[in-house]
DSSP file (Angstrom, degrees, kcal/mol; ACC not computed):
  #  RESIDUE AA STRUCTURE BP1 BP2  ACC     N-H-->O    O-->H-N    N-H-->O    O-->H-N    TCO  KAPPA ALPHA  PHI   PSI    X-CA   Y-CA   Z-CA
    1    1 A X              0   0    0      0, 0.0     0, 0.0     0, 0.0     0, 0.0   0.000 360.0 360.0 360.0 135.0    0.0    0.0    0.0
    2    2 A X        -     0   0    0      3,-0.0     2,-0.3     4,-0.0     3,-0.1  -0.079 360.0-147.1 -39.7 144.1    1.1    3.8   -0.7
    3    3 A X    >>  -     0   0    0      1,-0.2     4,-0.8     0, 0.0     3,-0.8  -0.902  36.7-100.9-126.4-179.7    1.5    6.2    1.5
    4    4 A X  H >> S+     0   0    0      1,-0.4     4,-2.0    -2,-0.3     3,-1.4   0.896 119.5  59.9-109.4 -66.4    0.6    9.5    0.3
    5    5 A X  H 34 S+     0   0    0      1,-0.2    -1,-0.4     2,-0.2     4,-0.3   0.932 112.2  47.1 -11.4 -55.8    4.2   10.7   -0.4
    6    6 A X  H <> S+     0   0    0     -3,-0.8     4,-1.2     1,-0.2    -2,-0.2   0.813 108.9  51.9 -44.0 -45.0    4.2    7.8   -2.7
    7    7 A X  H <X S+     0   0    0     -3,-1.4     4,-1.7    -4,-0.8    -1,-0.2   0.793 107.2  44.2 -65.7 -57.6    1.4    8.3   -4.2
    8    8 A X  H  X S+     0   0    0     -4,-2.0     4,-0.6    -5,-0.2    -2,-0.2   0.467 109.5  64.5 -89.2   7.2    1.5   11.8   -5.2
    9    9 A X  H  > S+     0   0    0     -5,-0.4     4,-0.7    -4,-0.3     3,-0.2   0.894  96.9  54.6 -91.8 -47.7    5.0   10.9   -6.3
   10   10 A X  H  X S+     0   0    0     -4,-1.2     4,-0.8    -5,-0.2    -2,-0.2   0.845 105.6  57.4 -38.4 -54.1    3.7    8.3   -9.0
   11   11 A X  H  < S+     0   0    0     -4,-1.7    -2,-0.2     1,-0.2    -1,-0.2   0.596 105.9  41.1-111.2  24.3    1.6   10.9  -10.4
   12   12 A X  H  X S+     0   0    0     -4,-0.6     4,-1.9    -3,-0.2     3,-0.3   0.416 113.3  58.7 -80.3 -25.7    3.9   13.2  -11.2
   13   13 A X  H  < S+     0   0    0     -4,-0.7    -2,-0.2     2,-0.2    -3,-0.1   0.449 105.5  50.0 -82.2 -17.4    6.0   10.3  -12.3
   14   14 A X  T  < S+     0   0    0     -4,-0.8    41,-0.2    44,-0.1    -1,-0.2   0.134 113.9  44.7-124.9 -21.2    3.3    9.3  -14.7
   15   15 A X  T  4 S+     0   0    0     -3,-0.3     2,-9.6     1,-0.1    -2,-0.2   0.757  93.7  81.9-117.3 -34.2    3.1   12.8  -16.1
   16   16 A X     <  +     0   0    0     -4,-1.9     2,-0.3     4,-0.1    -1,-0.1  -0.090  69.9  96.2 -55.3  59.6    6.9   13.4  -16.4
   17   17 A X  S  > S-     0   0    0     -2,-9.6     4,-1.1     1,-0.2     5,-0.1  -0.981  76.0-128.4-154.7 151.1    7.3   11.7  -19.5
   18   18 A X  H >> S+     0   0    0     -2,-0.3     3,-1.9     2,-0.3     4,-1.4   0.972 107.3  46.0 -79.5 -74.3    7.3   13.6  -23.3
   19   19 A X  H >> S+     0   0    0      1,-0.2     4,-2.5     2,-0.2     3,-2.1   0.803 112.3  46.1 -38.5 -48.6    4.8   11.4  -24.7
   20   20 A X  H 3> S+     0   0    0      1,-0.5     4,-1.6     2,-0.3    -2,-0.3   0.568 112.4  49.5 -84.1 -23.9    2.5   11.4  -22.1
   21   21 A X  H <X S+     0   0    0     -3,-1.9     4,-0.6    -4,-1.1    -1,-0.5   0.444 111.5  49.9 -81.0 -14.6    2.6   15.3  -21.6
   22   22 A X  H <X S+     0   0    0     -3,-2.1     4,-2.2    -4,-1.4    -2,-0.3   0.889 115.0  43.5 -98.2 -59.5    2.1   15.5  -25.5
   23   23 A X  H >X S+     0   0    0     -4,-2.5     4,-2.4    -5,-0.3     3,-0.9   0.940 115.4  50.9 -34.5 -66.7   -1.1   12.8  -24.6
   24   24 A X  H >< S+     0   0    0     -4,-1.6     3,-4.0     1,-0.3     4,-0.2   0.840 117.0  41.3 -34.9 -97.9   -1.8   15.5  -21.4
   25   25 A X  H 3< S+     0   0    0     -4,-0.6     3,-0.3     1,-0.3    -1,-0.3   0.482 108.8  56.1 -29.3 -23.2   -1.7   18.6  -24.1
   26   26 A X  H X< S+     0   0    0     -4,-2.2     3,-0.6    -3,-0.9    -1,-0.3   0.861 104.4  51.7 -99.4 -19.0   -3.6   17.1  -26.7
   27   27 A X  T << S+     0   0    0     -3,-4.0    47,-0.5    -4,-2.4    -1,-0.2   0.141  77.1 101.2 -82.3  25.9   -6.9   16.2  -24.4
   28   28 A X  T 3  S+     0   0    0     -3,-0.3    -1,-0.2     1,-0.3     3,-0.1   0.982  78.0  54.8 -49.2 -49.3   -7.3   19.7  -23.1
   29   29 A X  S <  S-     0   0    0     -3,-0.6    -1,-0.3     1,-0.2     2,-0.2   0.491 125.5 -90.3 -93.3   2.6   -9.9   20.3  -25.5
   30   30 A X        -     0   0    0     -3,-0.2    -1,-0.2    -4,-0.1    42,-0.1  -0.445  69.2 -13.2 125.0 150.0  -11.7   17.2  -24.1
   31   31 A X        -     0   0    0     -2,-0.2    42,-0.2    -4,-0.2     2,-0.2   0.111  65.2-178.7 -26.1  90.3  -12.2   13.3  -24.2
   32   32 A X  E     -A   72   0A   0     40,-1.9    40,-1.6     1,-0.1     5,-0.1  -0.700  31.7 -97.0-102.8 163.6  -10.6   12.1  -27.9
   33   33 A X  E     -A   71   0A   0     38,-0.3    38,-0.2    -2,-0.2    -1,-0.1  -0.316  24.6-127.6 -77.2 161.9  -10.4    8.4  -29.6
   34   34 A X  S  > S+     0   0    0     36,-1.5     4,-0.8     2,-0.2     5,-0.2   0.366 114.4  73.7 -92.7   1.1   -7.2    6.7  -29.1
   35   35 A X  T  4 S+     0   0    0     35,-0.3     4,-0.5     1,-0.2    -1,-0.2   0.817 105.4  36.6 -74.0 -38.6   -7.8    6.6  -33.1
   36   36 A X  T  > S+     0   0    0      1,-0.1     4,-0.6     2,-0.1    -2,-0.2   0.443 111.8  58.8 -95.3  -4.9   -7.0   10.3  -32.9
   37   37 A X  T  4 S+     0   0    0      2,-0.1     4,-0.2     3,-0.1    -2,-0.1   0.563 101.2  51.3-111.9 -13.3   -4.3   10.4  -30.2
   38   38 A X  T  X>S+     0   0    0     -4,-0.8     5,-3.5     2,-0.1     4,-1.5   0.919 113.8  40.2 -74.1 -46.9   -2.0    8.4  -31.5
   39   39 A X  T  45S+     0   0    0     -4,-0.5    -2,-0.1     2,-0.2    -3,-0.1   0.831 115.6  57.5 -45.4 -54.6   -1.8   10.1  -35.2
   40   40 A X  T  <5S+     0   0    0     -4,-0.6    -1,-0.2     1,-0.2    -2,-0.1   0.468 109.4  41.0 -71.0 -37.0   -2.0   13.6  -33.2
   41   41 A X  T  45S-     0   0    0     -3,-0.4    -1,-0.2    -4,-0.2    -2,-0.2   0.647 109.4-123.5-107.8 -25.7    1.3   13.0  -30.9
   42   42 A X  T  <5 +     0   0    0     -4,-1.5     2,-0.3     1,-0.3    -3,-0.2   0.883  67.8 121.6  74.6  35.4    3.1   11.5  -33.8
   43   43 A X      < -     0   0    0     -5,-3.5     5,-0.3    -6,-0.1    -1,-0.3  -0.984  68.2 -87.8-137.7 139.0    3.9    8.2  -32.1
   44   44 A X     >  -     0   0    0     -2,-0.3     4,-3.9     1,-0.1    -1,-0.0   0.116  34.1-115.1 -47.9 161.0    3.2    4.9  -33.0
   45   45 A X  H  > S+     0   0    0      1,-0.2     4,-2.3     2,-0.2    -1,-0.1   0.903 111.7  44.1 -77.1 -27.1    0.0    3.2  -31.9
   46   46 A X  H  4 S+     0   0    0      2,-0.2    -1,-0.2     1,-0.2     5,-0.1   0.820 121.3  46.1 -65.9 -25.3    1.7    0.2  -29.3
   47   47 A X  H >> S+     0   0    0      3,-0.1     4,-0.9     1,-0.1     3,-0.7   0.983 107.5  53.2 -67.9 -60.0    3.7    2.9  -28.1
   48   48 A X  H >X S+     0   0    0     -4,-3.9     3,-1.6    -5,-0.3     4,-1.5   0.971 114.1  39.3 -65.0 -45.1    1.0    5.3  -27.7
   49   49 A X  H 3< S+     0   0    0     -4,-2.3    -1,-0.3     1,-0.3    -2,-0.1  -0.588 105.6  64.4 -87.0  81.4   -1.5    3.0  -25.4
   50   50 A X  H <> S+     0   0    0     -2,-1.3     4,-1.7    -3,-0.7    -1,-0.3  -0.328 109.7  43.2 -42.9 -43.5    1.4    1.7  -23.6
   51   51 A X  H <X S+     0   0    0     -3,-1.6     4,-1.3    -4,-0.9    -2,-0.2   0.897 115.7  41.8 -54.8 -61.9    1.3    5.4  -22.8
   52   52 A X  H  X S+     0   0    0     -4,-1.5     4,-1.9     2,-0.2     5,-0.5   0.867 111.9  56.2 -93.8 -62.9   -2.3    5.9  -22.2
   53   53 A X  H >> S+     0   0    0     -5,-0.3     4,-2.4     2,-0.2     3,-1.2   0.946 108.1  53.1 -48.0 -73.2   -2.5    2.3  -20.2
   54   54 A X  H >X S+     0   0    0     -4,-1.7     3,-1.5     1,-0.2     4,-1.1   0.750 112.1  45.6  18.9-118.4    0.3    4.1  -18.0
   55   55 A X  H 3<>S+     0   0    0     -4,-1.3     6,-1.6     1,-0.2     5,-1.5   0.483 111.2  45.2  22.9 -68.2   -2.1    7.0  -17.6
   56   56 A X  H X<5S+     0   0    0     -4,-1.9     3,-1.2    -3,-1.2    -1,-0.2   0.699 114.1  56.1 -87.9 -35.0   -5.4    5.3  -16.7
   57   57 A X  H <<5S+     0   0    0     -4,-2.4     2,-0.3    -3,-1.5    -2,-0.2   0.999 103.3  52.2 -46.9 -68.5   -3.1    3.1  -14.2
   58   58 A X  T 3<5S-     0   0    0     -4,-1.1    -1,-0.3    -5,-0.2    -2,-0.2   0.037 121.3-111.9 -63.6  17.0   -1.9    6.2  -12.5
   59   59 A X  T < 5S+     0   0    0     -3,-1.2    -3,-0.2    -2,-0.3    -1,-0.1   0.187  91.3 110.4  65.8  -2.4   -5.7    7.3  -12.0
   60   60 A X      < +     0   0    0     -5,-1.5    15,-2.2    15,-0.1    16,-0.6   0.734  69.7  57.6 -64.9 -37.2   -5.1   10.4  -14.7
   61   61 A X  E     -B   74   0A   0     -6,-1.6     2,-0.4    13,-0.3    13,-0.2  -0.814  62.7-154.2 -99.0 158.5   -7.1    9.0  -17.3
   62   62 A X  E     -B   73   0A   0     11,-2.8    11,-2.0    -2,-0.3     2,-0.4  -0.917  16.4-160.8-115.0 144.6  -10.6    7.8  -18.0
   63   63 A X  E     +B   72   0A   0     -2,-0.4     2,-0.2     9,-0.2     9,-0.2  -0.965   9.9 177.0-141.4 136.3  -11.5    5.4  -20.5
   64   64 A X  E     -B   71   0A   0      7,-0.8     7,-1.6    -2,-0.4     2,-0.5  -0.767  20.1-130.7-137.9-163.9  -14.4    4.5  -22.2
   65   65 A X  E     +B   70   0A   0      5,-0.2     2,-0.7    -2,-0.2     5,-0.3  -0.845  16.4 176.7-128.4 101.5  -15.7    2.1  -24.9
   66   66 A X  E >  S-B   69   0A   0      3,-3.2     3,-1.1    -2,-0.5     2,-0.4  -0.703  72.3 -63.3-115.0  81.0  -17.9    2.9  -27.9
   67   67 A X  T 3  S-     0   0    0     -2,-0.7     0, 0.0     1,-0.2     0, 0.0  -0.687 119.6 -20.1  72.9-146.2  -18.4    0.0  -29.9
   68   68 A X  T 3  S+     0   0    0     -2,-0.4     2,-0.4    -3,-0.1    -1,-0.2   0.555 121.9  95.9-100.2   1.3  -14.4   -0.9  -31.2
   69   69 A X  E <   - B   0  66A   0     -3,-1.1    -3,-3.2   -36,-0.1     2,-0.7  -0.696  63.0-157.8 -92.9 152.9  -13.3    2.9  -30.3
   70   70 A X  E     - B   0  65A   0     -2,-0.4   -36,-1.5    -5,-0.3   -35,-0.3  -0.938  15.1-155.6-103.7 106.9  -11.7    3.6  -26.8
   71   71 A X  E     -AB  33  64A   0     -7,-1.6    -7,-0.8    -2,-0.7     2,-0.4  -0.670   3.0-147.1 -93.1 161.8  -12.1    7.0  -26.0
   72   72 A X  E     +AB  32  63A   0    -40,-1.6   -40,-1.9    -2,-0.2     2,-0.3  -0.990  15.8 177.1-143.6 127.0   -9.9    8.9  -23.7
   73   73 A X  E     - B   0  62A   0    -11,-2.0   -11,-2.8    -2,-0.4     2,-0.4  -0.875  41.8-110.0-137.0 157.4  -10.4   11.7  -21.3
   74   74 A X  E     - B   0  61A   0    -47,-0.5   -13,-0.3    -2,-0.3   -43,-0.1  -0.663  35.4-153.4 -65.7 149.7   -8.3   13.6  -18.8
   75   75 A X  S    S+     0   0    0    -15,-2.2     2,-0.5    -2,-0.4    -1,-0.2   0.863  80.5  23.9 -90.5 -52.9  -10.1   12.2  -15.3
   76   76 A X    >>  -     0   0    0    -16,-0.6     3,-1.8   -17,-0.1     4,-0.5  -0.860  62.7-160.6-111.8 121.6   -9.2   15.3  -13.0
   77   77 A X  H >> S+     0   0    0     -2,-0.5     3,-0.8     1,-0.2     4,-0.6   0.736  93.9  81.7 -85.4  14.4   -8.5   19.0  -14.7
   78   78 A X  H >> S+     0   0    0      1,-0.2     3,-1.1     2,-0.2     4,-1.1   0.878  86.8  60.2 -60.6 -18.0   -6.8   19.6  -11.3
   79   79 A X  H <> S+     0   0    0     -3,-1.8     4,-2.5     1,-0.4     5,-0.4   0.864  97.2  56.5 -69.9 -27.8   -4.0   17.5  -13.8
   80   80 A X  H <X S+     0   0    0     -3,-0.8     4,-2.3    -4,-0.5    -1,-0.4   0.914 106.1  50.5 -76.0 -12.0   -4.1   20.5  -16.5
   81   81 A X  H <X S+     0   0    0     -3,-1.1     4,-1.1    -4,-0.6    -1,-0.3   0.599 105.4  55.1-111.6  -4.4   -3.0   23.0  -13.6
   82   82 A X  H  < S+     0   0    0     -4,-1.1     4,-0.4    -3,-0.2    -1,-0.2   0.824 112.3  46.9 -82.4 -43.1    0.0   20.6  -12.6
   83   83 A X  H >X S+     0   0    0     -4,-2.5     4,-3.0     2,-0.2     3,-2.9   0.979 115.7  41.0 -28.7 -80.8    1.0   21.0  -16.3
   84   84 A X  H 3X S+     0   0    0     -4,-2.3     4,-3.6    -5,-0.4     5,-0.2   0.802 110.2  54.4 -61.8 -15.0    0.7   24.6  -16.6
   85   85 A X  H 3X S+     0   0    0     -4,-1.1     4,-3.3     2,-0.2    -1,-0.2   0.865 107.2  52.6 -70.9 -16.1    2.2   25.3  -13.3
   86   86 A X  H X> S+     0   0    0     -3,-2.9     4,-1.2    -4,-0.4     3,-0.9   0.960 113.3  55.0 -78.0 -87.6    5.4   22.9  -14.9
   87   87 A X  H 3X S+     0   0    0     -4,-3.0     4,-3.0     1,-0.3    -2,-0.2   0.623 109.4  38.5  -0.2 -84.3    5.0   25.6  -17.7
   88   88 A X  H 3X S+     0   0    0     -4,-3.6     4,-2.1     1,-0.2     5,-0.3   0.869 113.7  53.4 -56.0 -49.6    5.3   28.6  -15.7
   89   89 A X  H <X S+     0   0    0     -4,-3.3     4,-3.3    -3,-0.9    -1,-0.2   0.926 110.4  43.2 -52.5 -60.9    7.9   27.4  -13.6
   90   90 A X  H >X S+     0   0    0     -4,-1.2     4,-2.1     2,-0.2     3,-1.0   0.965 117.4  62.4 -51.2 -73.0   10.5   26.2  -16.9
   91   91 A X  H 3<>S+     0   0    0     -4,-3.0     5,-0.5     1,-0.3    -2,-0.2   0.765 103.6  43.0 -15.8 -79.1    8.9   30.3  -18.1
   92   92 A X  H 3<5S+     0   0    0     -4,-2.1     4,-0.4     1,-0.2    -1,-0.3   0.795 115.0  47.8 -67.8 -32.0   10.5   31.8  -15.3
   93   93 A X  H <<5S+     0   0    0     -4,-3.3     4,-0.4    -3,-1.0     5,-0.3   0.878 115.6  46.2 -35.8 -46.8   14.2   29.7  -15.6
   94   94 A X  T >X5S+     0   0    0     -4,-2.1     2,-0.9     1,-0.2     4,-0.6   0.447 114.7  45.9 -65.4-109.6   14.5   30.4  -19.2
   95   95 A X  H 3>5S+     0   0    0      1,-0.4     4,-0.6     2,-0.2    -1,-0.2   0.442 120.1  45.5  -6.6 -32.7   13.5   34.1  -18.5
   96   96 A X  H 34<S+     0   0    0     -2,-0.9    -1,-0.4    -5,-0.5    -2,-0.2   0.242 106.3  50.9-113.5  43.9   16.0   34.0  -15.7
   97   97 A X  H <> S+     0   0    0     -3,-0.6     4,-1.0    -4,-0.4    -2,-0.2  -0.195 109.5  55.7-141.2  -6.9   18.8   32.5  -17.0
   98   98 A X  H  X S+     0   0    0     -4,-0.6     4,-1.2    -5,-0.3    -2,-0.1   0.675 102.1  54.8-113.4  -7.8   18.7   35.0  -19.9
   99   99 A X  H  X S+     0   0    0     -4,-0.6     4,-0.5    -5,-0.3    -3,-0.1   0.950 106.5  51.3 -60.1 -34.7   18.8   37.7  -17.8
  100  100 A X  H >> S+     0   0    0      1,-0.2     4,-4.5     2,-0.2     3,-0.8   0.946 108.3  55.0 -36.8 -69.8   22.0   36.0  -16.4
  101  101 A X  H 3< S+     0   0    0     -4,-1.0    -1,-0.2     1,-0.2    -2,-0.2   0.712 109.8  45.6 -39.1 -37.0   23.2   35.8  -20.0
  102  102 A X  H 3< S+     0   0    0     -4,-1.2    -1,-0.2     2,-0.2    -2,-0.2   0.565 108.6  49.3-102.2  -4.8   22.8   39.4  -20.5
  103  103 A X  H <<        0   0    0     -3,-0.8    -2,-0.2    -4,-0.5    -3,-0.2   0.737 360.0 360.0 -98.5 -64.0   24.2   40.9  -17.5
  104  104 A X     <        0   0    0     -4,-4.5    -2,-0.2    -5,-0.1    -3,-0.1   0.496 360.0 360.0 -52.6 360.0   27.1   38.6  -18.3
């Protein structure tokens, strides 16, 4: 069993991966076929639901079944503000590490 250090550690560890942030970014707009997410990310399809299975493990996705497509949705959007804070953060390094540059 987790304990909650562990836990939360996983699912940052689950989102700290290129594909799987390109998977994150492309289901902002909402709940897409895994027909459309592979194509979209520019990764093969065993690759991409390796990805996705990952994902749905780590409680980040939801998945459902329509007929033979598998649709895929972010589960929590508390997940899109864990992204964009990741954003801001890398924003404000670059931005201070060219200030660096330019004083030096």
């Amino acid at each position: 069993m987790y304990d909650q250090t562990e836990y939360r550690a996983e699912i940052l560890k689950a989102l700290g991966q290129p594909t799987r942030m390109k998977i994150i970014d492309f289901l902002r707009d909402g709940e897409r076929c895994v027909c459309e997410i592979f194509p979209a990310i520019g990764e093969e399809h065993s690759n991409t639901s390796r990805h996705l299975n990952l994902l749905l493990s780590s409680g980040i996705l939801a998945r459902r079944k329509d007929g033979i497509k598998i649709y895929y949705a972010v589960k929590h959007p508390e997940v899109f503000e864990i992204v964009d804070l990741a954003t801001l953060i890398m924003t404000h390094d670059i931005t201070g590490r060219q200030r660096l540059l330019k004083v030096a």
